[in-house]
MARBA-3410 file (N, C-alpha, C, O; in Angstrom, 1 decimal):
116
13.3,1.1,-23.7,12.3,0.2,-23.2,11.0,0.3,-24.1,10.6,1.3,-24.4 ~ 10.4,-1.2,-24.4,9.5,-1.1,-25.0,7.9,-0.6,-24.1,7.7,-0.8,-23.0 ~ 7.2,0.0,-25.1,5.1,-0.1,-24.2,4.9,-1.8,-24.8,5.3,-2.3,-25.9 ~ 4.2,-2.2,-23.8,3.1,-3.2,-23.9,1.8,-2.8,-24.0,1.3,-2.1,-23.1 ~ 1.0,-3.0,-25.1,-0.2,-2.6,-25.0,-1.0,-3.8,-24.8,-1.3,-4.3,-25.9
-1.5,-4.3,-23.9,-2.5,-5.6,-23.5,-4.2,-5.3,-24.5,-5.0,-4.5,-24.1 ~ -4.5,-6.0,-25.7,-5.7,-5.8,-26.1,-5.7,-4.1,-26.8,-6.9,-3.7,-26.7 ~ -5.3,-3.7,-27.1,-5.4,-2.6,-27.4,-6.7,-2.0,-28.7,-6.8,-2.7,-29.7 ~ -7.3,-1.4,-28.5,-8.3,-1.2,-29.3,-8.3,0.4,-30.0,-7.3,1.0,-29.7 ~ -9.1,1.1,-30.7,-8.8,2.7,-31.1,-9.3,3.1,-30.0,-8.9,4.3,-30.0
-9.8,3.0,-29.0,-10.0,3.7,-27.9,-9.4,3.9,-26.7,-9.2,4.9,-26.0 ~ -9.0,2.6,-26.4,-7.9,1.9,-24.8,-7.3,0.9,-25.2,-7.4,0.5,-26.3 ~ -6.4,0.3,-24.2,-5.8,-0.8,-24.2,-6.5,-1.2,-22.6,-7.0,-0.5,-21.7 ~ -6.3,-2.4,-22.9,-7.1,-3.2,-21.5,-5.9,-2.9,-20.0,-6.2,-2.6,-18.9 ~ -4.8,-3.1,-20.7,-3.2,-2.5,-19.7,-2.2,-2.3,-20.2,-1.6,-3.0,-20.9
-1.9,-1.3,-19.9,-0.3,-0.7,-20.2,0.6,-0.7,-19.4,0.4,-0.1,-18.4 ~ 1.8,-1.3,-19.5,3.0,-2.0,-19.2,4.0,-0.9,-19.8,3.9,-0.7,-21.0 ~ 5.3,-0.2,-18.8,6.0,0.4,-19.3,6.8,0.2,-18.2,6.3,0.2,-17.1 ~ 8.4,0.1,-18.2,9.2,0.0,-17.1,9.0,-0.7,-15.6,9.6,-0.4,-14.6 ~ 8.0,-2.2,-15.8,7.7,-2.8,-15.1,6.7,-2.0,-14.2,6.7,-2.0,-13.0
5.8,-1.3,-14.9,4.7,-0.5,-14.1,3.5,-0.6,-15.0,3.5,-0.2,-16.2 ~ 2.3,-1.3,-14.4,1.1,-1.9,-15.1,0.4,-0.1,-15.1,0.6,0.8,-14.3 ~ -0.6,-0.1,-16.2,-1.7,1.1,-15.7,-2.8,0.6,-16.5,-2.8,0.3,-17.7 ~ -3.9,0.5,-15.8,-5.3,0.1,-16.0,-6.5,0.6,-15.4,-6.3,1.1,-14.3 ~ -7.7,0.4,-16.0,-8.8,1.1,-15.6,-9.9,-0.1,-15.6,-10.1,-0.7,-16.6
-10.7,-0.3,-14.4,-11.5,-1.5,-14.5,-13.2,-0.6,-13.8,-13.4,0.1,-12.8 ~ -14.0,-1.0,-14.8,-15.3,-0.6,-14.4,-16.0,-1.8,-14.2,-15.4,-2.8,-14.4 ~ -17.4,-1.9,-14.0,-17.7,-3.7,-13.7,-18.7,-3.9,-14.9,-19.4,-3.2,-15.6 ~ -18.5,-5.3,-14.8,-18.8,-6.0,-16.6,-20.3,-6.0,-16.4,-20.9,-6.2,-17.4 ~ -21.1,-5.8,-14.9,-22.6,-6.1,-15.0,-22.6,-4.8,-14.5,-22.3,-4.6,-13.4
-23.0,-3.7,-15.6,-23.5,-2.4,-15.0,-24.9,-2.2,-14.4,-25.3,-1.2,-13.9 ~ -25.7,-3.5,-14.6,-27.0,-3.2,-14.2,-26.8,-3.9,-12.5,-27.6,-3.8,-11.5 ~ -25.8,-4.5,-12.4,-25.8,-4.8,-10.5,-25.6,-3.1,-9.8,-25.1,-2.1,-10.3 ~ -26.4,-3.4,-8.3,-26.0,-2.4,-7.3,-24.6,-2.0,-7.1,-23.6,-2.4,-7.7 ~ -24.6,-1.2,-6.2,-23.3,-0.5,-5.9,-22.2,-1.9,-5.5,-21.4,-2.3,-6.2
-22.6,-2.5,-4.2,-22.0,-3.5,-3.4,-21.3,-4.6,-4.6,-20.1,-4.9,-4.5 ~ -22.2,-4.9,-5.6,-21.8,-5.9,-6.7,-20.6,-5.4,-7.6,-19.7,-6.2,-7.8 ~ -20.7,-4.2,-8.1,-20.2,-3.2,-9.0,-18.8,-3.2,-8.4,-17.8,-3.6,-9.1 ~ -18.7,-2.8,-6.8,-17.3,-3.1,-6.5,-16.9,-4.2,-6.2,-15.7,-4.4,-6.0 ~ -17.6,-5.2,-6.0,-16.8,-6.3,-5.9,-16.1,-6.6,-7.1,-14.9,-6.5,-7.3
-17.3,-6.9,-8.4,-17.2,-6.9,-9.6,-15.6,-6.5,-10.2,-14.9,-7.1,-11.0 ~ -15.5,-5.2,-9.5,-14.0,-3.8,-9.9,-12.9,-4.8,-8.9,-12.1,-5.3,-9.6 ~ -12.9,-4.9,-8.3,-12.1,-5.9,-6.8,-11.7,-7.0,-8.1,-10.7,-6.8,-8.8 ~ -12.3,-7.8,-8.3,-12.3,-9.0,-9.0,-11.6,-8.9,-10.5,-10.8,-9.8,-10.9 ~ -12.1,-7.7,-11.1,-11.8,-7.7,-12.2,-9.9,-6.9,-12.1,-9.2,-6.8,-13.1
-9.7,-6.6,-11.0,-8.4,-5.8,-10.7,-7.2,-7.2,-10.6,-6.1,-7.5,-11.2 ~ -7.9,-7.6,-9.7,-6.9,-9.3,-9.8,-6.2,-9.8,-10.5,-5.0,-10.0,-10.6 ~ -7.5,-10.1,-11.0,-7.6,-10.8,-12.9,-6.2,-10.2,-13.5,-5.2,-10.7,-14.0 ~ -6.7,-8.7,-13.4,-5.6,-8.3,-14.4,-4.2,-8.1,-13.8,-3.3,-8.1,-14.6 ~ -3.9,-7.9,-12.5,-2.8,-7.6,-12.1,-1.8,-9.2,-12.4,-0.6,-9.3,-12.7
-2.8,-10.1,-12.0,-2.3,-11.4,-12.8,-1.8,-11.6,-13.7,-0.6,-12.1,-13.9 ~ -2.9,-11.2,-14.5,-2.1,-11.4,-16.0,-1.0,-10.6,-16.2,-1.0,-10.4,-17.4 ~ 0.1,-9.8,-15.7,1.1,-9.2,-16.1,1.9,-9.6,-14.6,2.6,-8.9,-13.8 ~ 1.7,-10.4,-14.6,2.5,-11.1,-13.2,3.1,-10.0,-11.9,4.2,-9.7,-11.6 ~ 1.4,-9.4,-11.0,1.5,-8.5,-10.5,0.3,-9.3,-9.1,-0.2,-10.4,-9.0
0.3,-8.3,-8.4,-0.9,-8.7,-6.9,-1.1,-7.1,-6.4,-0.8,-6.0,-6.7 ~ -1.8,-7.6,-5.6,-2.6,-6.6,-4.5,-1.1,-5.9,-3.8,-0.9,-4.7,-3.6 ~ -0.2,-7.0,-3.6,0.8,-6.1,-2.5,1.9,-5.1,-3.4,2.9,-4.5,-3.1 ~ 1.2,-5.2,-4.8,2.3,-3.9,-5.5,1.6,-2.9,-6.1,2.2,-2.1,-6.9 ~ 0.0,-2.8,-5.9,-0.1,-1.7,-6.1,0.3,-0.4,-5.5,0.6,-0.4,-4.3
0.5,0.9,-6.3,1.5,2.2,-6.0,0.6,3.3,-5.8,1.0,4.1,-5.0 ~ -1.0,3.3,-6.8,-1.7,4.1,-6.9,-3.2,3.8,-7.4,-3.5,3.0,-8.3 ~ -4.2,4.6,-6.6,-5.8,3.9,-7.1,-6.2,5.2,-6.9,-5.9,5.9,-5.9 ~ -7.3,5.8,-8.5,-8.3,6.3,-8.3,-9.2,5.9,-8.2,-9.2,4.8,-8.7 ~ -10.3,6.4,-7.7,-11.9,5.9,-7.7,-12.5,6.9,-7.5,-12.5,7.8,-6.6
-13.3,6.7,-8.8,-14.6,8.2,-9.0,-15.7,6.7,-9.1,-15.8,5.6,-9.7 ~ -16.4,7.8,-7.8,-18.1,7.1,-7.4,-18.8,7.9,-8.1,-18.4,8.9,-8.6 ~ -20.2,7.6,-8.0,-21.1,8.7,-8.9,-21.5,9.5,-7.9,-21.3,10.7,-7.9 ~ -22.2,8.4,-6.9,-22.6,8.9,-5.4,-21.7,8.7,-4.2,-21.5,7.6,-3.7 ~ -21.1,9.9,-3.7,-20.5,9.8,-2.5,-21.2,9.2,-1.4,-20.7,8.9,-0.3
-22.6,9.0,-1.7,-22.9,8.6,-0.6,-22.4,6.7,-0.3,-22.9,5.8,0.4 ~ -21.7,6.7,-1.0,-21.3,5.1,-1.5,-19.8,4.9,-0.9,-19.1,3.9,-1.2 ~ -19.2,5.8,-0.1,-18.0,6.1,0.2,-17.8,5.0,1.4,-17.1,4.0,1.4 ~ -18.9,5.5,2.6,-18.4,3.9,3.1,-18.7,2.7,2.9,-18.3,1.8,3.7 ~ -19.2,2.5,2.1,-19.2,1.2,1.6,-17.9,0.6,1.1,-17.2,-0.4,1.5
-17.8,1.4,0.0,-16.7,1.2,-0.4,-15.1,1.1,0.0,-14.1,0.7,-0.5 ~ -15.3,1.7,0.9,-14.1,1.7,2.3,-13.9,0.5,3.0,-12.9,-0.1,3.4 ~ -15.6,0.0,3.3,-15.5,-1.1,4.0,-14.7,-1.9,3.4,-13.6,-2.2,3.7 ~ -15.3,-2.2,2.4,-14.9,-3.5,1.2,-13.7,-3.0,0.7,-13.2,-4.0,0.2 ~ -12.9,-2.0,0.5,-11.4,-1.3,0.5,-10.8,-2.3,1.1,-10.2,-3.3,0.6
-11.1,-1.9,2.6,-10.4,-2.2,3.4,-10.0,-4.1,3.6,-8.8,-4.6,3.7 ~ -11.1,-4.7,3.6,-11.3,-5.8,3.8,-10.7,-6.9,2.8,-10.4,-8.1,3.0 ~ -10.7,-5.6,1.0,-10.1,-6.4,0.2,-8.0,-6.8,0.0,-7.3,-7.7,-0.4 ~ -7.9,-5.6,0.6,-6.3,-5.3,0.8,-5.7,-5.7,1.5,-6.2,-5.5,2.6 ~ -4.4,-6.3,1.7,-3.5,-6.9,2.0,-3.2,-6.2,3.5,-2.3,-5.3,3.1
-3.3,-6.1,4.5,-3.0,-5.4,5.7,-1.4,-4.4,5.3,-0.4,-5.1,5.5 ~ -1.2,-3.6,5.1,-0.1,-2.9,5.6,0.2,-2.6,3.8,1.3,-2.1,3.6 ~ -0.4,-2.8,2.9,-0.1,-2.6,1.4,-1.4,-2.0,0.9,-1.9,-2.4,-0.2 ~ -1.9,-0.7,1.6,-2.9,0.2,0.5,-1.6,1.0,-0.1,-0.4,1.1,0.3 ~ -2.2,1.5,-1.1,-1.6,2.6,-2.3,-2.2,3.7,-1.8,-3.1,3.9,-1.0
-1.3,4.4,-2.5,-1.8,6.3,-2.5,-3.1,5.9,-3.0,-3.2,4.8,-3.5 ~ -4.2,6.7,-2.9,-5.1,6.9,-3.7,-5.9,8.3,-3.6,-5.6,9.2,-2.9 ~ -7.3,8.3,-4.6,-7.9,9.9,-4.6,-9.2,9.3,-4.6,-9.5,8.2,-5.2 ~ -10.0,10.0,-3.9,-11.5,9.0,-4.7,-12.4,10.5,-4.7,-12.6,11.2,-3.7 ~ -12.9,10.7,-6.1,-14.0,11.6,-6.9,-14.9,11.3,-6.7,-15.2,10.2,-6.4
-16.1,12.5,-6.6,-17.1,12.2,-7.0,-17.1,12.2,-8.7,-16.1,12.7,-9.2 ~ -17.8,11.9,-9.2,-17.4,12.3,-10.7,-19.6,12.0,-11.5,-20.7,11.7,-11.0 ~ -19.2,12.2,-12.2,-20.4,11.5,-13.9,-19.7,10.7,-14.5,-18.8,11.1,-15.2 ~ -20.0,9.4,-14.4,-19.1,8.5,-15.7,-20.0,8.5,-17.1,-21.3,8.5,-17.2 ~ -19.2,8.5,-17.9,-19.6,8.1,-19.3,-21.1,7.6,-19.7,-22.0,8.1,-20.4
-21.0,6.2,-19.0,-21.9,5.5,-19.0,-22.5,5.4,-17.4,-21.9,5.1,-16.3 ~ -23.9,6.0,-17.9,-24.8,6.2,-16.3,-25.2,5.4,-15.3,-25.5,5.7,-14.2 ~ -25.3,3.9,-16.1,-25.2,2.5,-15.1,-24.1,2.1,-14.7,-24.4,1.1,-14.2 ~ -22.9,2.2,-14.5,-21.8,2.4,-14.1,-21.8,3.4,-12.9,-22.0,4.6,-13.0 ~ -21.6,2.5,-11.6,-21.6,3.2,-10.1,-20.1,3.7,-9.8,-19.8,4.5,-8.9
-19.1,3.1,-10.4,-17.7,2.8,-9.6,-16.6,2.9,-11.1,-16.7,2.4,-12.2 ~ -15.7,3.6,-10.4,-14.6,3.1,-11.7,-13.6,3.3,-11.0,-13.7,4.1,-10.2 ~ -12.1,2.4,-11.2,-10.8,2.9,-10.7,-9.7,3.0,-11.8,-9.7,2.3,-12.8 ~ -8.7,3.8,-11.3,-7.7,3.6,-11.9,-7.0,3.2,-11.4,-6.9,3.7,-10.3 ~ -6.0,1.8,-12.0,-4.8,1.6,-10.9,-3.6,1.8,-11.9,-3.6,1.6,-13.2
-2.4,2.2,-10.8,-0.9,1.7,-11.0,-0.7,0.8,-10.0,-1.1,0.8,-8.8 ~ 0.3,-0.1,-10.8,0.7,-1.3,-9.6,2.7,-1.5,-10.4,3.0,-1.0,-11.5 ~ 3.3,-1.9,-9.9,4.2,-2.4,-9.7,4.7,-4.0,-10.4,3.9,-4.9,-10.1 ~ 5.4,-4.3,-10.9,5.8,-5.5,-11.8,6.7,-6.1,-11.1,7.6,-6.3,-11.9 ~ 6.9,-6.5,-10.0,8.4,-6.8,-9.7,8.8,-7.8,-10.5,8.0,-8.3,-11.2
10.1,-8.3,-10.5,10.9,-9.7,-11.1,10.7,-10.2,-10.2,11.1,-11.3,-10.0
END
């Protein structure tokens, strides 16, 4: 089987495609918005991409999420919850972490599922 590398650059690929299993990382394109924006922003930008590899919400398998500030946990649960398909969350882990870049509140990783 072949990799797909979506955009691929010397640093990342935008998504990696192997055995009909997507893996991607979405941080939000306005790092200077609040926390609330930041995940929607991540919500939105997850979509997008699971689209483009002809995927959805109801196949994701796996989500991390490193917050900067835990104290952002329920928030982010709320809007978790509210954005997901009733009866289709994934495994997930959620970090506190330091991202890279310090305007950056939120980052996830997902695996999702490709079905035919």
């Amino acid at each position: 089987m072949d990799i797909k590398r979506i955009n691929p650059t010397p640093r990342w690929s935008d998504i990696t495609v192997f055995n009909h299993t997507a893996y991607f990382v979405e941080v939000a394109d306005d790092s200077t918005a609040d926390i609330e924006s930041q995940i929607k922003q991540v919500f939105q930008q997850t979509e997008r991409s699971l689209a483009s590899v002809g995927s959805d919400l109801s196949s994701l398998l796996s989500v991390t999420i490193y917050l900067t500030d835990l104290a952002h946990l329920g928030l982010f649960n709320q809007l978790w919850e509210a954005w997901l398909p009733e009866g289709k969350a994934p495994s997930r882990a959620c970090i506190n972490a330091q991202l890279a870049d310090p305007s950056l509140l939120v980052e996830i990783t997902v695996v999702a599922a490709i079905l035919p």
